[in-house]
C-alpha positions in Angstrom: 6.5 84.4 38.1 8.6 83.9 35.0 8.2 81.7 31.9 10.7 79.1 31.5 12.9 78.9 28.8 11.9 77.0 26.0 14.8 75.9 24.5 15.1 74.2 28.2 11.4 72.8 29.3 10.9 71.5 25.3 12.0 68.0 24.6 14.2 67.4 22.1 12.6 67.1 18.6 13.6 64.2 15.7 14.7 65.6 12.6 12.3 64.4 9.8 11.8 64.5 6.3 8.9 66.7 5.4 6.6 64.9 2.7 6.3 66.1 -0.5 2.8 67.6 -0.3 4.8 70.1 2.4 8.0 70.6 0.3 6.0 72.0 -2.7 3.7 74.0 -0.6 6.9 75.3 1.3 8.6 76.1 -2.7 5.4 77.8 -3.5 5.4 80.2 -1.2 9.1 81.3 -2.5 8.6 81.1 -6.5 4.8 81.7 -6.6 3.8 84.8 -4.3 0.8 86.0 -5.7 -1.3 85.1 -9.1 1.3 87.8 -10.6 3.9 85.5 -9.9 2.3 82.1 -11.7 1.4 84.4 -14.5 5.1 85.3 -15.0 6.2 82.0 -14.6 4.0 80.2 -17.0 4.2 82.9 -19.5 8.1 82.7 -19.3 7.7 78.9 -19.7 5.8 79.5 -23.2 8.7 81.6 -24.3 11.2 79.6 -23.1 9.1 76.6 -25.7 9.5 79.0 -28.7 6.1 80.4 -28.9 5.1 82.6 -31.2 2.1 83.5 -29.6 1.2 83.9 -26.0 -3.2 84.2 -24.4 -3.3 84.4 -21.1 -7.0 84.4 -19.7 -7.6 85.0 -15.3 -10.8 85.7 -13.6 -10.7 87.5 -9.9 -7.6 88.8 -10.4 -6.1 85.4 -11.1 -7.5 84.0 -7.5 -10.1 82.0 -9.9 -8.7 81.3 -13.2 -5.2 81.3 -14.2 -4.7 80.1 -18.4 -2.0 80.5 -20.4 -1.8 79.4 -24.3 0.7 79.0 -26.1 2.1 77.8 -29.7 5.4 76.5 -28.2 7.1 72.9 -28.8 4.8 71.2 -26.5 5.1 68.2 -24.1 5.5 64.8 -25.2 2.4 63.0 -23.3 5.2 60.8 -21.3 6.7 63.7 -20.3 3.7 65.3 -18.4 3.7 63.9 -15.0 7.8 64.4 -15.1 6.7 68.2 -16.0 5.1 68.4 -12.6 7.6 67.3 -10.6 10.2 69.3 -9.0 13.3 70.2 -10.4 12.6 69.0 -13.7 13.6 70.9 -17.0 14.1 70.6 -20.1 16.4 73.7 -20.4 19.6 72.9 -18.5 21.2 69.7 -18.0 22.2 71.0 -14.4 26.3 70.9 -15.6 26.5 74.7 -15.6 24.0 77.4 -13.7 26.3 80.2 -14.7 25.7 79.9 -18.5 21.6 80.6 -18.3 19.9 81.5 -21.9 16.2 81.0 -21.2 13.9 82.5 -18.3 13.3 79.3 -16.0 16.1 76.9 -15.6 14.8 75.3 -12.1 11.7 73.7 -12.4 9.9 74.1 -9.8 7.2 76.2 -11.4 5.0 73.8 -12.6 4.6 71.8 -9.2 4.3 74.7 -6.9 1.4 75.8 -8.8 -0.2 72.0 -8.8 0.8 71.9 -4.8 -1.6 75.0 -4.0 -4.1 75.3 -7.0 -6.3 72.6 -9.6 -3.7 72.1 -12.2 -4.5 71.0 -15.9 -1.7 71.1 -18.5 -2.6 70.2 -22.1 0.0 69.8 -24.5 0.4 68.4 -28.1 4.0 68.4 -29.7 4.3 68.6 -33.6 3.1 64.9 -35.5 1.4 64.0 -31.9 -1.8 64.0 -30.2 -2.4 66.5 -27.9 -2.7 64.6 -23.7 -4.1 66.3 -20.7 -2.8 65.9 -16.8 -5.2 66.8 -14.1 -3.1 67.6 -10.4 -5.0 68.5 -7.3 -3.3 69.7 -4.7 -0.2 68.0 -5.6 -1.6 64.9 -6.3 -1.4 63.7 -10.4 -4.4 62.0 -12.2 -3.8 59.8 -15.2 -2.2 61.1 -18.5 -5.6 61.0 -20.7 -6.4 61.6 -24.6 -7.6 65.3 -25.5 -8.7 67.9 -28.0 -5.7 70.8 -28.4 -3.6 72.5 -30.8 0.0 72.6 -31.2 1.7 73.8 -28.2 0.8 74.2 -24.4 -2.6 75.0 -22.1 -1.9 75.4 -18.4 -4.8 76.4 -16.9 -5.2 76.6 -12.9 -8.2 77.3 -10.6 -8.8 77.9 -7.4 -5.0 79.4 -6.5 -4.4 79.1 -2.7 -7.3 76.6 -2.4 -4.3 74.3 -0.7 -3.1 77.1 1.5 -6.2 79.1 2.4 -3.7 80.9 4.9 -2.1 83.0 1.6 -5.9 84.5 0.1 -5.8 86.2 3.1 -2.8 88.1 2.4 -3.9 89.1 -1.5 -4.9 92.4 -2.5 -8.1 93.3 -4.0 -9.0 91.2 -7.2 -8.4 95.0 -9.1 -5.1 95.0 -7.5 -4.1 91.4 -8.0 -5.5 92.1 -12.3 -3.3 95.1 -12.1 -0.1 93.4 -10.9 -0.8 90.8 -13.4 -1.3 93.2 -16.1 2.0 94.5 -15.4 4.3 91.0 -15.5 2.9 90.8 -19.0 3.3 93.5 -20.7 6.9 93.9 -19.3 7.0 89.9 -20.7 5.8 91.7 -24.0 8.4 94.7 -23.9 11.0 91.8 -23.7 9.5 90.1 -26.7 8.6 92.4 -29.3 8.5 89.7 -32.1 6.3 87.8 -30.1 2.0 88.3 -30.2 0.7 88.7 -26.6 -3.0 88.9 -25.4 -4.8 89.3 -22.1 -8.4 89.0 -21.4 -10.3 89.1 -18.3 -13.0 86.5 -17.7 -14.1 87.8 -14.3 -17.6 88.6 -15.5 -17.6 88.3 -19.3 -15.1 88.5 -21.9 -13.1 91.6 -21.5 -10.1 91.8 -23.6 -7.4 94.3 -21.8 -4.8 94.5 -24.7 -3.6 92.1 -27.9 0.0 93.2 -28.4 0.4 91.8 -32.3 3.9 90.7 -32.8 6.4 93.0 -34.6 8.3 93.3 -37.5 11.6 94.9 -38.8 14.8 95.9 -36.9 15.2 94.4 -33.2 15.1 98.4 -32.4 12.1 99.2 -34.8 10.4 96.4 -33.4 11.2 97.8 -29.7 10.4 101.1 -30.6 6.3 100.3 -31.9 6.0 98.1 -29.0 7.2 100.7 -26.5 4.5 103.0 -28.1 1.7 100.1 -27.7 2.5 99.6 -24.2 3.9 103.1 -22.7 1.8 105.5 -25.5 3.3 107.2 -28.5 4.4 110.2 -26.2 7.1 108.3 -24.5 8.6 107.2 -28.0 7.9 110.5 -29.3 10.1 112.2 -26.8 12.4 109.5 -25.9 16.1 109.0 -27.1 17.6 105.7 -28.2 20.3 104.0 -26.5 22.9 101.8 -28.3 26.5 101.6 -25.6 29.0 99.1 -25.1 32.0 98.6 -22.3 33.8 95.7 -21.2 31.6 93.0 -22.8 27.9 94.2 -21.6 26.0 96.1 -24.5 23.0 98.8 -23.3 19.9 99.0 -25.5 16.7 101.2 -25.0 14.7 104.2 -25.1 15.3 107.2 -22.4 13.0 110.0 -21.9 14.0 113.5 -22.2 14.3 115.4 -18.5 11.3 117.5 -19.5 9.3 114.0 -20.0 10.1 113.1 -16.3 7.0 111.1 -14.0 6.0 112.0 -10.5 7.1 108.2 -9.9 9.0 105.8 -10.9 6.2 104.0 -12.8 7.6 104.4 -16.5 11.2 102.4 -15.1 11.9 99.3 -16.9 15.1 96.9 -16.8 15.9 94.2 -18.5 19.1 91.7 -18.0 19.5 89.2 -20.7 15.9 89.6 -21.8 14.9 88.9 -18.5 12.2 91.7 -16.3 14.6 92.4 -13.3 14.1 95.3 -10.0 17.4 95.8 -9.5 18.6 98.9 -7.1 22.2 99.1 -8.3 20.1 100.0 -11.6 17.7 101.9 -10.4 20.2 103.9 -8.6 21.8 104.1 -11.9 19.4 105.7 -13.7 18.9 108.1 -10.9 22.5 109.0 -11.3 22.3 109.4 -14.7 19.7 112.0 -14.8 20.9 113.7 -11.5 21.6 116.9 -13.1 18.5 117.4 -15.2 15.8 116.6 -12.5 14.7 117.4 -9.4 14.8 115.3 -6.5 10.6 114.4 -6.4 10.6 113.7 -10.4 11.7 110.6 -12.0 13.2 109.6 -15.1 11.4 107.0 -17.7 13.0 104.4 -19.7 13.3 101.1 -20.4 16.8 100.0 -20.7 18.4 96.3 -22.0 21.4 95.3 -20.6 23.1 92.5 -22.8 26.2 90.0 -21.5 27.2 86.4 -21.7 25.6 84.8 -18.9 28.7 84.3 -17.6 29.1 87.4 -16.5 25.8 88.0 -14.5 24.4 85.9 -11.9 20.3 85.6 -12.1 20.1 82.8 -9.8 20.1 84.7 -6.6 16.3 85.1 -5.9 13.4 82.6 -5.7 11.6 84.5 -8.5 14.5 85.4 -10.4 13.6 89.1 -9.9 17.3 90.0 -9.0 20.4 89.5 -10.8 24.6 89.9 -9.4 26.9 91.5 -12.0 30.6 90.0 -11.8 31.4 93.6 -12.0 28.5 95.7 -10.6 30.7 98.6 -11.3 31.1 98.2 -15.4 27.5 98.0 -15.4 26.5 101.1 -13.5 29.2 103.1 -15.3 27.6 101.7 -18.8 24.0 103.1 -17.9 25.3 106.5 -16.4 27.6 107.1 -19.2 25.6 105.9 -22.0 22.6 108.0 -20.5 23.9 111.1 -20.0 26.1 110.7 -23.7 22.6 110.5 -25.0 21.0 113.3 -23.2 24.0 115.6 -24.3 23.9 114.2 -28.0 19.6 115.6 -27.9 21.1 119.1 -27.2 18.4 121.8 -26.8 16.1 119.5 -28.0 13.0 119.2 -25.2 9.8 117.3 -24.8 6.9 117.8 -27.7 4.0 117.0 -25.1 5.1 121.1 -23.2 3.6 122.1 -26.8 0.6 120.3 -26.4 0.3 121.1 -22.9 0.6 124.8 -23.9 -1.7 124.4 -26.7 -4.4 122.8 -24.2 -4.4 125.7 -22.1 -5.6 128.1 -24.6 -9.4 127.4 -24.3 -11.5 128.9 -27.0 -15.7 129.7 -25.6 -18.2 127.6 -27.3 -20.1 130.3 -28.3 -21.4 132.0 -31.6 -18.8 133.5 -33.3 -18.1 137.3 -32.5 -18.8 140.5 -34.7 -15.9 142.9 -33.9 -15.4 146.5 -34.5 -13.1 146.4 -37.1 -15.1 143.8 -39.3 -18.1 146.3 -39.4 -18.2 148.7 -42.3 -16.6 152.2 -41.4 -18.9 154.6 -41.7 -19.5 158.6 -40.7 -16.7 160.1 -38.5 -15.3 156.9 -37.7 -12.1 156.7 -40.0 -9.1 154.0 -40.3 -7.1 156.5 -38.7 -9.1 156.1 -35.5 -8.4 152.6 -35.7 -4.7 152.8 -36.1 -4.4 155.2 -33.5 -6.2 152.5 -30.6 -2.6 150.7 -31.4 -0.9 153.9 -30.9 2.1 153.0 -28.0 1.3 149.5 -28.0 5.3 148.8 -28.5 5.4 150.9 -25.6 3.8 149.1 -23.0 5.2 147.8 -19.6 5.7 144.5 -20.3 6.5 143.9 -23.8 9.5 144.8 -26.3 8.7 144.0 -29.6 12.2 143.8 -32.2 11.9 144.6 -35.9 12.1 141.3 -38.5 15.5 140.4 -38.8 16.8 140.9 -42.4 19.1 137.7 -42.5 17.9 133.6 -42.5 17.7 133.0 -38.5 14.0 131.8 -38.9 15.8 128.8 -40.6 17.6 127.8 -37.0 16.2 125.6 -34.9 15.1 128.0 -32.2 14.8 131.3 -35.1 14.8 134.7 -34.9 13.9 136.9 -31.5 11.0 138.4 -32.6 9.6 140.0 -28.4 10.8 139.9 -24.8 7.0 139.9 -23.2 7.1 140.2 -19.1 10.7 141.2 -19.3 11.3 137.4 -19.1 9.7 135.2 -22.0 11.5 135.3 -25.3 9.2 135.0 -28.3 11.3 133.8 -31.4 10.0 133.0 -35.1 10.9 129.9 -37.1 9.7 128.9 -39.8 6.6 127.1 -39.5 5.8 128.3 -36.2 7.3 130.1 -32.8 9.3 129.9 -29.9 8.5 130.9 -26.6 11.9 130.9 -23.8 11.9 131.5 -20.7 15.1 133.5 -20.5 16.1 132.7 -16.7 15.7 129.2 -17.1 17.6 129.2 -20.3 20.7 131.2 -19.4 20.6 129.0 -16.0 21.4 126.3 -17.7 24.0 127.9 -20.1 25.7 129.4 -17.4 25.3 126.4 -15.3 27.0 124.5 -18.4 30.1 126.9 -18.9 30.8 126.3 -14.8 31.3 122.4 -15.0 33.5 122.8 -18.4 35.6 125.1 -16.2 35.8 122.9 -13.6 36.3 119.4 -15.3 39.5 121.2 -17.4 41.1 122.8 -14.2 40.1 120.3 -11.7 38.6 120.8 -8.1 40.6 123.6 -6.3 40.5 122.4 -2.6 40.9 123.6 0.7 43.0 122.2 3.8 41.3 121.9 7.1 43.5 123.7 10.0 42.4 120.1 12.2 41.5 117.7 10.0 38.4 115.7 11.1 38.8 112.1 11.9 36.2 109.8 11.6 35.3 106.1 12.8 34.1 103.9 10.1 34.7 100.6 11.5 35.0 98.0 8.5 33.4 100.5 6.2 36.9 102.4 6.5 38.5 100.4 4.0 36.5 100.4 1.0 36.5 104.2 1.7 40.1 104.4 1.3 40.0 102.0 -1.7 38.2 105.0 -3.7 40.8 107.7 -2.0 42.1 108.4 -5.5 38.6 109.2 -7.0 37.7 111.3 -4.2 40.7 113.3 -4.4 39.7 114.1 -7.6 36.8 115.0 -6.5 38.2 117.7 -3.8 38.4 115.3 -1.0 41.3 114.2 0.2 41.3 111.2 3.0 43.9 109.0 4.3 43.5 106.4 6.8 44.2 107.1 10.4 44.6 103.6 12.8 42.0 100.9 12.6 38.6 101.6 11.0 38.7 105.6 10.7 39.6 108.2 8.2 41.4 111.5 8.5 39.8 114.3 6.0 42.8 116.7 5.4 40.8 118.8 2.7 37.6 119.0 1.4 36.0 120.7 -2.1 36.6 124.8 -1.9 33.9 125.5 -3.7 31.7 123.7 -0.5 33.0 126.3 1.3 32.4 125.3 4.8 30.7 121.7 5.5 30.4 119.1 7.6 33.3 116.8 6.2 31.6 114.0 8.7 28.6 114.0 8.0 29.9 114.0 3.9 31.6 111.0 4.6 28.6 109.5 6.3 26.5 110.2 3.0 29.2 108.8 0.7 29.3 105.7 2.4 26.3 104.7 2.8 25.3 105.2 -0.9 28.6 103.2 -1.6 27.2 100.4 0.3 24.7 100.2 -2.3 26.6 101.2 -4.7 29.8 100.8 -6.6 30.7 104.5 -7.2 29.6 107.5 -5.5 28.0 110.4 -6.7 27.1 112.0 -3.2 30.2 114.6 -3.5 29.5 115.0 -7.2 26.2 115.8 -6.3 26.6 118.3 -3.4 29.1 120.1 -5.6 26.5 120.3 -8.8 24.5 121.5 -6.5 26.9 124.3 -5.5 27.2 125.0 -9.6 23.1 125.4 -10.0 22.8 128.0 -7.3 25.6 130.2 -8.8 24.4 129.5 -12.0 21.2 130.8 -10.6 22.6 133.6 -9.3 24.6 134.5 -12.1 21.9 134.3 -15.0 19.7 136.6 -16.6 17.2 137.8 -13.8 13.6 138.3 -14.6 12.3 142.0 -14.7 15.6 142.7 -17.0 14.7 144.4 -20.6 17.1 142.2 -23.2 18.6 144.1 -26.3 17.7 141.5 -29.5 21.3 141.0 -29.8 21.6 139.6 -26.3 18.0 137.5 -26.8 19.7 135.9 -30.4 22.8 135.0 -28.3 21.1 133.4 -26.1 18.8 131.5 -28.6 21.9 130.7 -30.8 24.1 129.4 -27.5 21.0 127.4 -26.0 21.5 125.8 -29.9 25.1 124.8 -29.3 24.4 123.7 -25.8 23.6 119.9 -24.3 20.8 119.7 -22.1 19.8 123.5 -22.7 16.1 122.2 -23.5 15.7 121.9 -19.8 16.8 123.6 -16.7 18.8 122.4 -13.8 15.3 121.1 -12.1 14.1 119.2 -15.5 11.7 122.1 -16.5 11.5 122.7 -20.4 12.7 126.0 -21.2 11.2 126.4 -24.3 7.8 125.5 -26.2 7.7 125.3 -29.7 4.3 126.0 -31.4 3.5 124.9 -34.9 1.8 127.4 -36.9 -0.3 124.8 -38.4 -1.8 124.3 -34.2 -1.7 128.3 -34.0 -4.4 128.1 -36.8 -6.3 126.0 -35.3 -6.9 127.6 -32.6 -8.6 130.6 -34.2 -10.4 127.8 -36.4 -8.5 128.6 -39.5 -8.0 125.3 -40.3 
């Protein structure tokens, strides 16, 4: 027996207008997802009122208690109930959405959160009393007298009490705390001038961090609340960004390749001020660093793209967590140029935290301190000749090759004087105030690896024809494919269209050798469906580069003359990027003497 149809045995329905207990429940569930979300929203509101300082309290996670404090402009008290309607806002006039300058422009946070949680907003402006207004489950009390300070108190309790359905779909409370520990301080990496403090009142006081606000230069100011928030290692091995094109202006702080994360955790973009997760910029990044990592390590920064508003779109999500460039293409080409400019401009230069990682790995016993041979007094047939001659062939050994002081200034260079090859692999060089330690195949990779792009970007891609040229059938992905035919040809790939929806390839890059020119094209368009620009072919024939780069590097087991180890330290100086090798490993440590010395307790 089979079900009838229901679009057939259902009567017809009436339209009808939902109340508007329902419409604010229903614009809840879009703006305010999780106590992450009202957090955000509330703490963008204070910002948005020219706070100078921002508290924000929760208890289980925010499922409890929700309060945010702030030293803003306030609310007039006739004002308050109009604050908890919908689409109310002070900070457009609803003329222009394009030309946005603050972080909420559609009010509708205020009354989602007083349609599913116990509302109380508490507000005194400047020469005014401060008023409270009481709203449970979307129904407002009476504007009332009450004790506050300058500025704004929303506090909220019992979030989801109106929509039980939604607790069910939170995480833990540890979760939830941990999502909303995350909206603020990428709030507070936003507002570096601004004071921010959290505290969790789940069983006690417990503050989590008090961000004081900063002084100086807007990138001063970045910079020592980057090393609040992310740790003085990121800022200690990060390079600053300052690029322009076509109107939008990138800002920031980028990692070195040899400071890379096993996530994306340390990934941080900002549009206009405003916390965005953005995949075109995401992929971006990715690009940018493509040839200095790995494909499982990822790249940390936080990066500030600037624009008039006009040019970018943030009204395209519920929680404003997306934004649409006029030109998505100007903005991707800004962060992968500006990124890798800045990675070449660092040089050799690679992480500090290898060192300390090196460092760590010498462990010294806790024990009593040793009596060795040679500090006991010489006595009978024992002679200092005896103990000269236990050295005796030591240079000779297997697997080291020691090189006499060099007579000129090298210890003065960056990466000094070749001192040792030790393992037939590891250069050990001598600066100044400490040492260098290379690994020589890594190193050379990368030089070598170098020298093959330069050739290649000033001769171009040599290609080869295909005796039958392979046609593939794109459908209506076929013509944005042949809008980028001049780029790929550039590239080594030449295409030209062949009837409706498909593509001919007539050559493809020679240094591919022989590939699957479908399944190429497959791969560049689907990342240019995300995409603006692709980076697949770039990236298959960098690939190409690093294995003959491997191949044709210094191998380990081979004895180097200390003419050939200087070269290579002095070369690795004049190189970009030669502090890491094609996979993002460091290449080099550098060890202070002054940490040497400490770890044979001399200091």
């Amino acid at each position: 027996m089979h079900a009838a149809d229901p679009n057939i045995s259902q009567p017809t329905q009436r339209i009808r207008r939902l109340d508007d207990g329902a419409i604010n429940r229903i614009a809840a569930g879009e703006v305010v997802e999780r106590p992450a979300s009202a957090v955000k929203e509330l703490v963008e509101n204070a910002v948005d009122a020219g706070a100078r300082s921002v508290s924000i309290a929760v208890a289980d996670g925010g499922k409890r208690l929700i309060r945010v404090t702030d030293d803003g402009s306030g609310i007039a008290p006739q004002d308050l109930p109009l604050a908890l309607s919908r689409h109310a806002t002070s900070k457009i006039d609803g003329s222009d959405l394009l030309k946005i300058h603050t972080f909420g422009f559609r009010g509708e946070a205020l009354a989602s959160l007083a349609a599913v949680g116990r509302l109380s907003l508490t507000s005194r402006i400047a020469n005014g009393e401060a008023c409270r207004l009481d709203a449970n489950d979307g129904a407002l009390g009476e504007v009332r007298p009450a004790a506050g300070r300058f500025g704004t108190v929303v506090e909220i309790r019992d979030l989801f009490y109106a929509t039980p359905a939604r607790l069910k779909f939170l995480r833990t409370d540890r979760a939830e705390m941990q999502a909303v520990t995350d909206v603020v301080k990428r709030l507070a990496m936003a507002e570096p001038y601004l004071a921010f403090d959290l505290t969790d009142e789940s069983d006690g006081l417990r503050q989590v961090f008090a961000y004081p606000a900063e002084t100086g230069t807007p990138h001063a100011a970045l910079a020592a609340r980057l090393k609040r928030i992310l740790g003085a290692d990121f800022i200690d091995n990060a390079i600053a960004l300052d690029a322009e094109r076509d109107g939008l202006h990138l800002t920031g702080f980028a990692a070195l390749p040899t400071y890379s994360r096993g996530s994306a955790v340390q990934q941080y973009f900002f549009v206009n001020g405003r916390p965005v997760r953005d995949k075109q910029l995401i992929g971006a990044l990715r690009a940018a660093y493509m040839d200095v990592l790995s494909r499982d390590r990822h790249a940390a920064a936080v990066l500030f793209l600037d624009c008039d508003p006009l040019l970018v779109d943030v009204n395209v999500h519920p929680a404003k967590s997306e934004v649409r460039f006029r030109e998505p293409g100007v903005a991707r080409g800004l962060i992968v140029s500006g990124l890798r400019h800045a990675l070449a401009e660092a040089g050799h230069r690679a992480s500090g935290t290898v060192a300390t990682e090196t460092l760590g790995a010498f462990k010294t016993p806790d024990a009593a301190p040793r009596v060795y041979q040679m500090d006991r007094p010489i006595s009978g047939g024992v002679s200092r000749s005896v103990t000269e001659a236990r050295f005796a062939g030591f240079e000779d050994t297997a697997s080291a090759r020691f090189e006499p002081a060099p007579e000129d200034d090298t210890h003065s260079l960056p990466l000094g004087a070749a001192r040792a090859q030790v393992h037939e692999n590891f250069i050990v060089a001598q600066t100044n105030d400490g040492l260098i330690l290379v690994d020589a195949h890594a190193a050379h990779e990368r030089l070598v690896y170098e020298k093959l792009k330069a050739a290649r970007d000033a001769s171009g891609i040599a290609t080869q024809a295909l005796l039958v040229p392979e046609i593939v059938d794109l459908g209506d992905a076929a013509n944005a494919l042949l809008a980028m035919a001049d780029d790929l040809a550039r590239l080594g790939l030449v295409i030209e269209a062949f009837g409706q929806g498909a593509i001919a390839v007539r050559e493809t890059p020679a240094i591919l050798g022989v590939i699957d020119a479908r399944a190429l094209i497959l791969d560049i368009v689907d990342e240019t469906s995300d995409t603006a620009q692709s980076t697949v072919l770039q990236s298959k024939m960098d690939a190409v580069l690093s294995r003959m780069a491997c191949h044709g590097s210094v191998r380990t087991g081979r004895r180097m003359q200390a003419s050939e180890m200087n070269a290579l330290l002095r070369d690795m100086e004049a190189t970009p990027k030669s502090g890491q090798c094609n996979h993002g490993r460091p290449t080099y440590v550098e060890l202070k003497l002054a940490d040497i010395e400490k770890l044979f307790g001399r200091r």
